[in-house]
C-alpha positions as CSV (number, residue, x, y, z in Angstrom):
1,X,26.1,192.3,50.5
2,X,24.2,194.6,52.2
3,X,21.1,193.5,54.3
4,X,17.9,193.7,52.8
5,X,16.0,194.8,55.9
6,X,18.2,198.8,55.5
7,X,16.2,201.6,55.3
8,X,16.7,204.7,53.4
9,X,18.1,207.1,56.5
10,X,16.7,210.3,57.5
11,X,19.2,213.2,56.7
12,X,19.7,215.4,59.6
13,X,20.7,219.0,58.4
14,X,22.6,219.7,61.5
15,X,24.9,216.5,61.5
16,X,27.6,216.0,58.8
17,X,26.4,212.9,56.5
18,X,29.2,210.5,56.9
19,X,28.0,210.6,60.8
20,X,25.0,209.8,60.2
21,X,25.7,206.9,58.1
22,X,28.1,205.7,60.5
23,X,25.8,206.2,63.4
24,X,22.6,204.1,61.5
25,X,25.4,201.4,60.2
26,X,27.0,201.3,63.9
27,X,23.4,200.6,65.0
28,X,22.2,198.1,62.4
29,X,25.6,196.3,63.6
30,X,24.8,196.2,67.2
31,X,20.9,195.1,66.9
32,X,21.9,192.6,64.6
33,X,20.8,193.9,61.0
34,X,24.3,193.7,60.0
35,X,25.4,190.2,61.5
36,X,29.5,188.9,62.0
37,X,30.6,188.4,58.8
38,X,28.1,190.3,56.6
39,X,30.0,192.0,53.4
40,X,29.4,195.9,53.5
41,X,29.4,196.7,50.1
42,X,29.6,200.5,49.3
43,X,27.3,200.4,46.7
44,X,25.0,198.6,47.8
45,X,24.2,200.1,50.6
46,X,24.9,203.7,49.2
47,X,21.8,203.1,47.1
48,X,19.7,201.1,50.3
49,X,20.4,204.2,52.5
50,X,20.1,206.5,49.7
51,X,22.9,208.4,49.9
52,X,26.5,208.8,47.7
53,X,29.4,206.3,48.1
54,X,31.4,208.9,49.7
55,X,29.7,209.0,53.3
56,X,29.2,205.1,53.2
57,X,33.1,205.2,52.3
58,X,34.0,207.4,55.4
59,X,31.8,205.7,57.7
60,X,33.2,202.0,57.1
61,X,36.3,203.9,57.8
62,X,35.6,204.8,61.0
63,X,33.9,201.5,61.7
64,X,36.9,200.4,60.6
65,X,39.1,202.4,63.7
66,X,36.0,201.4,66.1
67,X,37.0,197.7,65.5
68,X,32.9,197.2,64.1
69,X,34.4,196.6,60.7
70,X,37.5,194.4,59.4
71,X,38.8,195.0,56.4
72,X,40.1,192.1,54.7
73,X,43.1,192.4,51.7
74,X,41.7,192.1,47.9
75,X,37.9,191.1,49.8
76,X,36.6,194.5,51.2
77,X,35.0,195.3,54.2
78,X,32.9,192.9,56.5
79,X,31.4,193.2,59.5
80,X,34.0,192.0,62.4
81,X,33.4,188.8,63.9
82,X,32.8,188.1,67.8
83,X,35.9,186.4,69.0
84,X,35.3,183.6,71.6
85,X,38.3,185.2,73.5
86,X,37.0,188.8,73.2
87,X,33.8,187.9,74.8
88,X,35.2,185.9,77.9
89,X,37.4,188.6,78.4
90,X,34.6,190.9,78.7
91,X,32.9,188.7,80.5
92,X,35.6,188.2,83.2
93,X,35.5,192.5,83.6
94,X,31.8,192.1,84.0
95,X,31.6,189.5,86.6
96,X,33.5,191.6,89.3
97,X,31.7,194.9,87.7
98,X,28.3,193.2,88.1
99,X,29.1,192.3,91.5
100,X,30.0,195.0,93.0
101,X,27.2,197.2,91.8
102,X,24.9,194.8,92.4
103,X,25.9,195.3,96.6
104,X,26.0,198.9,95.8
105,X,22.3,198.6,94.0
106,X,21.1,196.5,97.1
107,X,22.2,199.3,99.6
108,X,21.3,202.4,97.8
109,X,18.4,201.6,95.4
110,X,15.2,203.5,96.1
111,X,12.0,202.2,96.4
112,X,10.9,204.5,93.4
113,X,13.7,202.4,91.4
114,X,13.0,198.8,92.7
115,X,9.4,199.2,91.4
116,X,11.1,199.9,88.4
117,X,13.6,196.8,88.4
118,X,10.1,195.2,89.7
119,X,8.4,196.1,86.6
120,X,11.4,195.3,84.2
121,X,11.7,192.2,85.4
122,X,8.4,190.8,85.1
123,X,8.6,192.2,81.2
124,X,11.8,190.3,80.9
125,X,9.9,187.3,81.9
126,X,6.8,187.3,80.3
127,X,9.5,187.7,77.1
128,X,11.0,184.2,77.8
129,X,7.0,182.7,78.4
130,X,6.5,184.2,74.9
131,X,10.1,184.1,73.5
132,X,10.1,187.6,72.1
133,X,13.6,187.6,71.9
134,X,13.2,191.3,71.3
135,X,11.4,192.3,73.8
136,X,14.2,189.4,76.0
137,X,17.4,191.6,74.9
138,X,15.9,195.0,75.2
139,X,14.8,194.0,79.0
140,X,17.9,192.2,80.2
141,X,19.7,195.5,78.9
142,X,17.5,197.3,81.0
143,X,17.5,195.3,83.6
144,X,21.4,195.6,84.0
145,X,21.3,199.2,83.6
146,X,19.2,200.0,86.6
147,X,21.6,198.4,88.9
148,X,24.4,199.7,87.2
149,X,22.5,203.6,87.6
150,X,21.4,202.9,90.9
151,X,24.9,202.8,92.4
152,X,25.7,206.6,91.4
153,X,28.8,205.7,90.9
154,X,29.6,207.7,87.5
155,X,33.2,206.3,86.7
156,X,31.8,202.9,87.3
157,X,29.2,203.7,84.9
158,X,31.6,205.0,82.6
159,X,33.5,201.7,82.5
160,X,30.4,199.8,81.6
161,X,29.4,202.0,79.3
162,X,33.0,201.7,77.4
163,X,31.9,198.1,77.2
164,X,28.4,198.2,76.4
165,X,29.0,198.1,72.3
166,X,30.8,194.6,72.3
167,X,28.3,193.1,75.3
168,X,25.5,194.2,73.3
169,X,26.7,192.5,69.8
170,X,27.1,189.6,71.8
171,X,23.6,190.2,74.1
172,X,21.9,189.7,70.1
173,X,23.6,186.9,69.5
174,X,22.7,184.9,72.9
175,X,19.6,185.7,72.7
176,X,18.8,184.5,69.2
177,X,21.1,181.6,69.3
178,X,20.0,179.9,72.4
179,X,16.5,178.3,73.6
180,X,16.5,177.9,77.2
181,X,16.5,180.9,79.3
182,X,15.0,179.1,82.5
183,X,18.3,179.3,84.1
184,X,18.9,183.1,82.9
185,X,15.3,184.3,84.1
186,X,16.1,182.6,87.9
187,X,19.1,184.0,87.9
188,X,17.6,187.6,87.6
189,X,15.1,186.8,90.0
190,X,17.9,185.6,92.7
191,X,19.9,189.5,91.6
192,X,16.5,191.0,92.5
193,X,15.7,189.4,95.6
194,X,18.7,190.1,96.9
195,X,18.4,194.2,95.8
196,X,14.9,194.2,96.9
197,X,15.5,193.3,100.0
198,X,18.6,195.1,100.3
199,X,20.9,192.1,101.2
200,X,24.3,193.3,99.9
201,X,26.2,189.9,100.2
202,X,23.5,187.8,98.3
203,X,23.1,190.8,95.8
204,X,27.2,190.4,95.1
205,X,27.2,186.3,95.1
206,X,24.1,185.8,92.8
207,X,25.0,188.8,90.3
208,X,28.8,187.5,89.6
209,X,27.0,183.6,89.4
210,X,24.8,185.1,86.7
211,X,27.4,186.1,84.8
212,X,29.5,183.0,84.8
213,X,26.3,181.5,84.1
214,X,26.6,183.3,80.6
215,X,30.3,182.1,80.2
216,X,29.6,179.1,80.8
217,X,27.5,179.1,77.6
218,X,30.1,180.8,75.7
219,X,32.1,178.2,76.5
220,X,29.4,175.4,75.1
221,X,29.1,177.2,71.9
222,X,30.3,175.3,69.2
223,X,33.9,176.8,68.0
224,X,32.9,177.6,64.3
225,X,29.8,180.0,65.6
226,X,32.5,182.7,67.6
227,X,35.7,182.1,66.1
């Protein structure tokens, strides 16, 4: 069934309606609204959103083709599940992305844009001291995106970017699952260093340990929680 916490969407004149569904159900699946597993039911969340059935219809669809939604034989739609192997895989990508934009970051970033790295750090932080797990995910996306910006490397932001949907589905689900973030919060501090003081070899080592760090998690998590 649909989740409770919906809202009725605002309808945008200028955009067709069955994109604006899927854009607000696309987003309520990546923050976490609409968790792994979750039953999209076309009524239900027709009268939630406070639309028709058609555009709810149309926009499952193209979750459907956008591999947000599985459709399952004489069940309906849910919302796809986060395969252990899907994540490591991404992973994997990431460490040697990470890595190489994190020597990039370390050689070009501006002073202008470490005091910004500076400044999102220390709210990343002061998240984990209060464990505003908010406030933990939309910093630690931040955080990354800097260094990924910072290397002006457009295709290479491009790639990350074609990934960004499935990291951030799983980002949610780190974040609300686990309770220590010591090791995660000295990690970032080790990435920064290294960028702040423009060491491009440290910058590399300590951004590809951070994300096996993360793996290695993965790999801890019970079987029945991913797969």
């Amino acid at each position: 069934m649909a989740k409770r916490g919906l809202k009725r969407i605002e309808i945008q004149n200028y955009k067709p309606l069955g994109e604006v569904v899927f854009d607000y159900l696309r987003n309520a699946i990546l923050n976490g609204d609409l968790k792994p597993g979750e039953r999209l039911m076309e009524i239900a969340l027709a009268e939630q959103l406070g639309v028709s059935r058609t555009p709810v219809r149309e926009a499952i669809r193209k979750l459907e083709l956008e591999n947000f939604v599985e459709m399952i034989p004489r069940k309906g739609a849910y919302v796809a599940e986060l395969k252990a192997k899907d994540i490591l895989d991404i992973l994997e990508i990431r460490a040697l992305l990470e890595g190489f934009a994190a020597a990039s970051a370390a050689e070009k970033m501006t002073d202008d844009e470490v005091k910004v790295l500076t400044s999102t750090l220390e709210k990343f932080e002061k998240a984990v001291t209060k464990q505003d797990r908010q406030a933990m995910i939309d910093n630690d996306n931040k955080f990354h995106d800097l260094i990924f910006q910072a290397t002006r490397n457009n295709k290479l932001i491009d790639i990350v970017n074609s990934l960004q949907d499935q990291f951030q589905r799983f980002r949610v689900i780190y974040f609300n699952e686990f309770d220590d973030f010591q090791d995660l919060q000295s990690s970032h501090r080790e990435i920064y260093d290294a960028i702040s003081t423009h060491n491009k070899p440290n910058a590399k080592e300590h951004a590809e340990e951070h994300i096996h760090l993360v793996k290695d998690s993965v790999m801890r998590w019970k079987n029945d929680e991913i797969e």
